[in-house]
C-alpha positions as CSV (number, residue, x, y, z in Angstrom):
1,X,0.0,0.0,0.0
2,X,1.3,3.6,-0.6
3,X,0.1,6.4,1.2
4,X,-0.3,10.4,0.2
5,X,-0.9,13.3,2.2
6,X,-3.7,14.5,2.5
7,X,-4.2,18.2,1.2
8,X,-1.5,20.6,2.8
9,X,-1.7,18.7,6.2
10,X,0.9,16.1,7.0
11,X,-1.9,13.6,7.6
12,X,-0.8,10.7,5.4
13,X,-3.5,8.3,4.1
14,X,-3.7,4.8,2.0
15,X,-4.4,5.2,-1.2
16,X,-7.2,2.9,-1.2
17,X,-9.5,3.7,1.2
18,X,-12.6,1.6,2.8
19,X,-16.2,3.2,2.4
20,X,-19.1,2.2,4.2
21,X,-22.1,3.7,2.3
22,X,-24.0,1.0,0.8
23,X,-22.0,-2.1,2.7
24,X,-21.9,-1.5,6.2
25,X,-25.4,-1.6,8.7
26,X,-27.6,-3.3,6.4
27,X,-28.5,-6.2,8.2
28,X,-25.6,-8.7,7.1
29,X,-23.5,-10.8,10.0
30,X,-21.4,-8.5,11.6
31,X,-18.7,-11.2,11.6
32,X,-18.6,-10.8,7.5
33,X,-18.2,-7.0,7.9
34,X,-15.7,-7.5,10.1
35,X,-13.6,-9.7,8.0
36,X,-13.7,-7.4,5.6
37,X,-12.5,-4.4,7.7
38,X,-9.7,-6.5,9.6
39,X,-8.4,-7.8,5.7
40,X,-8.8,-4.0,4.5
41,X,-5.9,-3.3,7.9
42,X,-3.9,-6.3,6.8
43,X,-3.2,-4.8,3.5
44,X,-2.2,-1.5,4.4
45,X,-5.7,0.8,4.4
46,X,-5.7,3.2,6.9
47,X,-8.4,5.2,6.1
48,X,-12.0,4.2,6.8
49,X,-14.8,6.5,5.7
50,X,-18.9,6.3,7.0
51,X,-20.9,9.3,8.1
52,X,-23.7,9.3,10.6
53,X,-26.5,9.4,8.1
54,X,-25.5,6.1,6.7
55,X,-28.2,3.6,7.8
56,X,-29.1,6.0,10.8
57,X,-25.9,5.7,12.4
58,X,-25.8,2.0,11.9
59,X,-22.6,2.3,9.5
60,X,-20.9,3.8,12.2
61,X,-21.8,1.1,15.0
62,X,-20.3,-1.8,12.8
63,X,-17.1,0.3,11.6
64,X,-16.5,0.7,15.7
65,X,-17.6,-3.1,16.5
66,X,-14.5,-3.8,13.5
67,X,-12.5,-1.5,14.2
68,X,-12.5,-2.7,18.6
69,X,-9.1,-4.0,19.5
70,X,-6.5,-2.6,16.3
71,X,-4.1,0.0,17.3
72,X,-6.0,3.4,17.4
73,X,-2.4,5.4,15.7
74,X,-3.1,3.4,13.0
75,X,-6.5,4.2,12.0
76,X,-7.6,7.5,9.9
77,X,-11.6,7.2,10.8
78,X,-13.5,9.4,9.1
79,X,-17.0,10.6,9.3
80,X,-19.4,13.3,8.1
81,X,-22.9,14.9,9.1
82,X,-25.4,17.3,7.7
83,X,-28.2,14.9,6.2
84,X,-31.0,14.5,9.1
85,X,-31.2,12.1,11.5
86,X,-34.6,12.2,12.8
87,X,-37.6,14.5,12.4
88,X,-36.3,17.2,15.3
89,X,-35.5,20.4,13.2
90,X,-31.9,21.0,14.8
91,X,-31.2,17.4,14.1
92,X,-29.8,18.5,10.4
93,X,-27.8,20.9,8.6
94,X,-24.2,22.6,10.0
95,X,-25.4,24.5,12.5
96,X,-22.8,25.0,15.7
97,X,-25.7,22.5,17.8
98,X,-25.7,20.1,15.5
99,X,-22.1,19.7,14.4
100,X,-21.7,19.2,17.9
101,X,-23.9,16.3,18.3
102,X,-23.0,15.1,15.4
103,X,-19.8,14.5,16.5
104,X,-20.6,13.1,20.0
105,X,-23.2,10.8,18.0
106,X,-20.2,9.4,15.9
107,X,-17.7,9.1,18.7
108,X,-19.8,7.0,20.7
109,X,-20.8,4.7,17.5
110,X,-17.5,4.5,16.6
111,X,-15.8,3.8,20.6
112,X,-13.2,6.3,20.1
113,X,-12.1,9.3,21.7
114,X,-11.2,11.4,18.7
115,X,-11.8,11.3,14.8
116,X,-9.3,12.3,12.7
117,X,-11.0,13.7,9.8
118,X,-15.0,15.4,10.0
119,X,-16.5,16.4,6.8
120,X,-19.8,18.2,6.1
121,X,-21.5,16.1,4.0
122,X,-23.0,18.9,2.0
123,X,-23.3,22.3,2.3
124,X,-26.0,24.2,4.4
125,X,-26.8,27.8,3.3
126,X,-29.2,28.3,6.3
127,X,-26.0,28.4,8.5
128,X,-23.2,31.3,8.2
129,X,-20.4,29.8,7.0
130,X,-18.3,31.2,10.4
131,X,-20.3,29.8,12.5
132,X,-19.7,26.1,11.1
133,X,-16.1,27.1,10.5
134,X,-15.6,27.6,14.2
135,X,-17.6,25.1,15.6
136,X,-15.1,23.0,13.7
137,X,-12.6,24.8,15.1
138,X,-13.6,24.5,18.7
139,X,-13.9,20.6,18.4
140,X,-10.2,20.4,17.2
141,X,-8.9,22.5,20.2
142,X,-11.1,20.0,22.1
143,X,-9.6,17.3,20.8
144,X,-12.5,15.4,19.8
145,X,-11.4,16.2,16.4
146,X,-7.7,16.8,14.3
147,X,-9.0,17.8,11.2
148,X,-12.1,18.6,9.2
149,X,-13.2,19.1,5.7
150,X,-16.3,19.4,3.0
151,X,-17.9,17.0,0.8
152,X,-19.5,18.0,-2.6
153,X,-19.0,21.6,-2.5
154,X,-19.9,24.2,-4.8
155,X,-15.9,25.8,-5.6
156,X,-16.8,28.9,-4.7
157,X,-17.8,28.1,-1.4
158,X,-15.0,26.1,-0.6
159,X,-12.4,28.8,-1.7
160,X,-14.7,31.3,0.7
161,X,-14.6,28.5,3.7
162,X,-11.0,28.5,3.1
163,X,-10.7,32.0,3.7
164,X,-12.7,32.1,6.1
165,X,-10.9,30.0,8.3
166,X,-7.3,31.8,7.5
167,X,-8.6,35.4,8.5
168,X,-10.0,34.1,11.8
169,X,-7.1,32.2,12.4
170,X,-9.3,29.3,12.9
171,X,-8.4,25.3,11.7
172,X,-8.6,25.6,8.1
173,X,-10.6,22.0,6.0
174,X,-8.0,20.2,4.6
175,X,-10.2,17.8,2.5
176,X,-12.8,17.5,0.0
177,X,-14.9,14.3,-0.9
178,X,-16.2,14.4,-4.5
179,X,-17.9,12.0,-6.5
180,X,-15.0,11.3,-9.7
181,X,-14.7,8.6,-11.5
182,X,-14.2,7.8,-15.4
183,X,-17.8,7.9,-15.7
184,X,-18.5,11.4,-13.3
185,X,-15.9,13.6,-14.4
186,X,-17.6,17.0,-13.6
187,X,-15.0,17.8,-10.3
188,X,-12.2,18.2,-12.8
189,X,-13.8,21.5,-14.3
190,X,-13.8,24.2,-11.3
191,X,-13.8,21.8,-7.7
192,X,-10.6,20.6,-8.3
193,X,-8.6,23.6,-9.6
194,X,-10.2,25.4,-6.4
195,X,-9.1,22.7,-3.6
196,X,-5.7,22.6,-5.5
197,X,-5.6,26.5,-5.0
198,X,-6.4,26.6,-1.3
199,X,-4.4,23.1,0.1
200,X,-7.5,20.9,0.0
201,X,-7.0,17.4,-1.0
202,X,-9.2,14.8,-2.6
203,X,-10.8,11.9,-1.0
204,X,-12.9,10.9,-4.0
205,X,-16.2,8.3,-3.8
206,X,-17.5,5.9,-6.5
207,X,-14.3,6.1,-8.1
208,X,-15.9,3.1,-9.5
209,X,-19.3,4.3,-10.5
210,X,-21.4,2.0,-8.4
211,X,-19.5,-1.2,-9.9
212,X,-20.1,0.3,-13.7
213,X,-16.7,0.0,-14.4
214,X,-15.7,-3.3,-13.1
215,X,-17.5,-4.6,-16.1
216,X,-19.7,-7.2,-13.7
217,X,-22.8,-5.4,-15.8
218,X,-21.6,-5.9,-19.6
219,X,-24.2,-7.2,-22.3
220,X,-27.1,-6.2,-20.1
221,X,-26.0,-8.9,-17.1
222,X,-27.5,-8.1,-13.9
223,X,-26.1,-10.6,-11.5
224,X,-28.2,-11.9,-8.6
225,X,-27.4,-10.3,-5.6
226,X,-25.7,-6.9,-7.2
227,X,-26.6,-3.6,-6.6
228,X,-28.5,-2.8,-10.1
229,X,-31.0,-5.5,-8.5
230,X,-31.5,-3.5,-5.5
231,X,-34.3,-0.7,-5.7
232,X,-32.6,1.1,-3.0
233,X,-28.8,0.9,-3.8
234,X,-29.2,0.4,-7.2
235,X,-30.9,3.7,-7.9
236,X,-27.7,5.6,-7.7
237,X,-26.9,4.2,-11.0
238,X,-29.4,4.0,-13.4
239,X,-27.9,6.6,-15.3
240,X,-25.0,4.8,-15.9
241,X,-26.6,1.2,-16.7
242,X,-26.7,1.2,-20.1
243,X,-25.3,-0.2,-23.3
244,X,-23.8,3.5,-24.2
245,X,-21.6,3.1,-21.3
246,X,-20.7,-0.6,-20.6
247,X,-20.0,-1.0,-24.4
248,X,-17.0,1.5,-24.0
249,X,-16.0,-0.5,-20.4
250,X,-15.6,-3.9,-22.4
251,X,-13.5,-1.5,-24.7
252,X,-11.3,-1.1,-21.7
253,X,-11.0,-5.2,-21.2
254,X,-7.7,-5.2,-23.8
255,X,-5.6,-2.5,-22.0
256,X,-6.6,-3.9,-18.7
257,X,-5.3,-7.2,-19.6
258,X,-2.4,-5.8,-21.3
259,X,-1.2,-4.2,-17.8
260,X,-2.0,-7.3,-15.9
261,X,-4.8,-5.3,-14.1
262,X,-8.7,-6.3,-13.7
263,X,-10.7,-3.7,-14.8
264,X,-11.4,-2.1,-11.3
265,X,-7.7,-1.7,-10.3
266,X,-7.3,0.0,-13.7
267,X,-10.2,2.4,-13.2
268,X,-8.9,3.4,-9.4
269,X,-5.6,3.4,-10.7
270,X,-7.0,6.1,-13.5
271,X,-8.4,8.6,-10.9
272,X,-5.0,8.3,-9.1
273,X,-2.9,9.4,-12.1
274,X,-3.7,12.8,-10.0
275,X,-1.1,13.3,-7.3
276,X,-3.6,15.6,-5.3
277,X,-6.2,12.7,-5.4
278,X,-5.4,11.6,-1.8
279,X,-7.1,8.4,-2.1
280,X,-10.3,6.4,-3.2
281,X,-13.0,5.3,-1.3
282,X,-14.3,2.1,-2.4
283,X,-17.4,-0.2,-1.2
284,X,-17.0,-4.0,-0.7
285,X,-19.5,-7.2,-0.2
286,X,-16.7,-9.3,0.2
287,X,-13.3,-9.8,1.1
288,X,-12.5,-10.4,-2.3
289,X,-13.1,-6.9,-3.8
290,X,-10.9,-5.6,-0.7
291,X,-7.9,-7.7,-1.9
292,X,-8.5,-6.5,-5.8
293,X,-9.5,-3.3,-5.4
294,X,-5.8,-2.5,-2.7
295,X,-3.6,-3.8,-6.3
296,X,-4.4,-1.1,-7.2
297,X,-2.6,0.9,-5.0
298,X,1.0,2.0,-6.3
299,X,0.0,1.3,-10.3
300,X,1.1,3.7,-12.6
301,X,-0.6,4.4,-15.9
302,X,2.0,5.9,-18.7
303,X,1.0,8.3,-20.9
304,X,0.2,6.4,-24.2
305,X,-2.0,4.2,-21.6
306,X,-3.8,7.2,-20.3
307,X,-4.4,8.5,-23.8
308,X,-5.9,5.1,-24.8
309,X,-8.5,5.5,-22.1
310,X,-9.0,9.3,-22.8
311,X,-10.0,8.4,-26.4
312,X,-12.7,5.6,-25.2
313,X,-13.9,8.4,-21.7
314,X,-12.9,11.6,-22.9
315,X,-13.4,14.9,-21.7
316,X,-14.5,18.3,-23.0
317,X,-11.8,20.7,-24.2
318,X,-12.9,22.9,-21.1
319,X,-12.1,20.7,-18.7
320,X,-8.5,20.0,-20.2
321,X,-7.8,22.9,-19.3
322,X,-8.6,23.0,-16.3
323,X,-7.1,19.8,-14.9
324,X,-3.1,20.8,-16.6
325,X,-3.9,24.4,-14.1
326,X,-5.0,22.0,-11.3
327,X,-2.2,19.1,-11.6
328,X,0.6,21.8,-11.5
């Protein structure tokens, strides 16, 4: 496993990172979760991402039930809150209150003292940004938290959080958690260029857009047990389910096989071609997808490789130009 730091901090983090939005706190035997957490630590992650919202809070009880027991230095647990977690009107949003509960919520789901990273899962404009950015700032100096950071944020309101933060003198975010992936490209345009600008890293989700890109759905399959069968997983990626797209995946099948790499470890290895890209959160039903999806920690695409898989995904002109100003 190699590890990056993570924005401008000198928090370093695997490059592979375990998620825990669609696979942890759904019902299955704890024991399996666990399996796949302790494997995930075996092979170098260090970073494990939920958020309190996931399965009420139910994410976060497994993830600390797995996590009981392995060396606390070692872990980079992350969580998140904004999303509401019951019908109470403070119970939501980034509000100073609710941050703060948010955050006791997690600790105690979790069994830990402190979380290393806190992210606001989306941004609230029915809160001033100053007072989230020093609630988050009074939680570091408490100790319950070292660093915090934003999730799917418009640019501009990162760059003004960022600010924020320096002319107050207060604990500035350090990360950012967009959705990026061959198939959701939109981050490179303004999100990126902006983090990249202000010392925000990437800690990107679906790098493998729901499972698209690991080719298990070519030719219209729709394997028992998979997430295009589920009505509530699966509708994160209907877009995306389609012969339009899986048509150009199987195109990806010959360079894959050329570079010894399934088709997963060459689509995570694609979004970390980007140095800033910290690392990338992936989702696993089985041990099995932990152990493939870590190869692809450490792989490096050349450039004639890269422009084979720009021709089959590319990207506006636009765009170009904005990721050479962000990867410089």
């Amino acid at each position: 496993m190699k590890y990056r730091r993570l924005g401008s901090s000198g928090l370093r983090v695997s490059e592979v990172s375990l998620g825990s939005w669609l696979t942890l706190g759904t019902g299955e035997d704890p024991a399996a979760a666990r399996a796949r957490i302790r494997r995930a630590y075996e092979l170098g992650v260090n970073l494990f991402d939920t958020a309190d919202v996931y399965h009420r809070g139910r994410a976060e009880l497994v993830l600390g039930e797995a996590l009981e027991g392995l060396p606390r230095r070692a872990l980079v647990i992350a969580s998140k809150c904004f999303f509401p977690m019951s019908d109470d009107p403070n119970d939501r949003g980034l509000s100073r209150k609710h941050v703060f509960e948010s955050v006791e919520g997690s600790l105690r789901r979790l069994k830990t003292e402190y979380l290393d990273l806190h992210q606001c899962h989306r941004s609230d404009p029915d809160t001033p940004l100053e007072e989230t950015v020093r609630a988050y700032d009074d939680l570091i100096r408490q100790g319950k938290l070292l660093y915090w950071g934003v999730s799917e944020w418009p640019p501009e309101r990162i760059l003004e959080v960022a600010r924020l933060a320096r002319e107050s003198g207060a604990h500035a975010p350090i990360s950012n958690q967009p959705e990026y992936s061959l198939l959701r490209r939109n981050a490179e345009r303004h999100v990126l260029p902006a983090c990249a600008e202000v010392g925000i890293g990437q800690i990107v989700f679906s790098p493998l857009a729901q499972g698209i890109l690991t080719g298990k759905y070519s030719s219209g399959a729709r394997p028992a047990g998979s997430r295009a069968v589920d009505p509530e997983s699966g509708r994160w990626m209907q877009d995306g389910l389609n012969d339009a797209v899986t048509n150009r995946v199987d195109e990806l099948r010959p360079i894959a096989a050329e570079l010894g790499l399934t088709l997963a470890q060459l689509a995570l290895a694609w979004c970390l071609r980007i140095s800033r890209i910290s690392s990338v959160i992936v989702g696993a039903t089985r041990t099995e997808q932990v152990e493939e999806n870590v190869g692809a920690s450490g792989v490096a695409l050349s450039e004639e490789i890269l422009a084979r898989i720009e021709a089959i995904f590319p990207r506006p002109g636009i765009v170009q130009r904005a990721l050479r100003r962000f990867k410089r």
